[in-house]
C-alpha positions in Angstrom: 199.7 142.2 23.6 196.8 141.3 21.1 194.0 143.6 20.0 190.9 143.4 20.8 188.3 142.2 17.9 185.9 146.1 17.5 182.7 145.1 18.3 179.6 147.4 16.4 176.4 148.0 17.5 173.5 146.2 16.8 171.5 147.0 13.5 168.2 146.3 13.0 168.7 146.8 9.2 171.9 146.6 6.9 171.0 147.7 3.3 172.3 149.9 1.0 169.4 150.8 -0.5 165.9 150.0 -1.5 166.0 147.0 -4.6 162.9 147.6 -5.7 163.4 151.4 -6.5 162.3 152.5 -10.2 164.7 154.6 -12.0 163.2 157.7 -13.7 161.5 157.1 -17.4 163.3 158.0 -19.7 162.5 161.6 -21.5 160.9 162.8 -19.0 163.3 165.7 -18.3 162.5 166.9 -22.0 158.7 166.1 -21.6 158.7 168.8 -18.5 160.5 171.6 -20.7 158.5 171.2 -23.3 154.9 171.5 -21.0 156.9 174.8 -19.2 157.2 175.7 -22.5 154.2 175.8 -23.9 152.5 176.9 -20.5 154.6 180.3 -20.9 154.6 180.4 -24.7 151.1 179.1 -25.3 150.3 176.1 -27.5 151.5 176.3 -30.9 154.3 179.0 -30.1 157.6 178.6 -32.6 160.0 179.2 -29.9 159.1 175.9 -28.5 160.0 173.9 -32.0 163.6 173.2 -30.4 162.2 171.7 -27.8 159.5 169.7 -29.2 161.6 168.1 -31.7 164.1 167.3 -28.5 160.9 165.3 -27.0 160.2 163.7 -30.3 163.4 162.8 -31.1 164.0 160.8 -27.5 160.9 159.5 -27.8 161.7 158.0 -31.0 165.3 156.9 -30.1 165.8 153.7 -28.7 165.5 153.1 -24.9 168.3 152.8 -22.8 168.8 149.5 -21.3 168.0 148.7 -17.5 171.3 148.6 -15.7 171.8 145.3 -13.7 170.7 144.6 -10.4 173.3 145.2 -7.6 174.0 142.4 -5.0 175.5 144.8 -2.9 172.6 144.1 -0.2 173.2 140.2 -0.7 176.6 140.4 0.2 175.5 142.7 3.1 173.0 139.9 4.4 175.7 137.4 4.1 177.9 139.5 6.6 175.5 140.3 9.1 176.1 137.8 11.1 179.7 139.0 11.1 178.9 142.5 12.0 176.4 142.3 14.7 176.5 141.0 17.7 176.3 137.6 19.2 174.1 138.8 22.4 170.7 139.8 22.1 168.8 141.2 19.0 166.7 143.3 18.8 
């Protein structure tokens, strides 16, 4: 007896997620402990030396490269027509 092909709803969208996304800047974890820092500490406080030269030191460094863009959602386009079905779309 032969199986039947599994037939999947209809989707409106298939994507993985959004392309056009930014990533997070760089240093900006560091940037946010060193402003908590010197909201609680006040300006020029010497407990938030550490920190400061942290910031300056990854602000200084070099940045880290953009990682390459995924054609997960190309290849997902390219199957849709395989996934969804052949009656009427919606």
């Amino acid at each position: 007896m032969a199986h039947k092909p599994i037939r999947l709803p209809p989707l409106k969208v298939l994507r993985v997620h959004d392309p056009k996304r930014r990533a997070e800047p760089h240093c900006v974890a560091v940037m946010s402990t060193v402003l908590a820092c010197w909201a609680s500490a006040g300006y020029n406080a010497a407990g938030c030396a550490a920190v400061e030269n942290q910031l300056r030191a990854c602000m200084d460094g070099p940045k880290p490269t953009p990682p390459g863009a995924s054609t997960v959602n190309y290849h997902l386009a390219r199957m849709k027509k395989h996934v969804t079905s052949r009656g009427k779309e919606t």
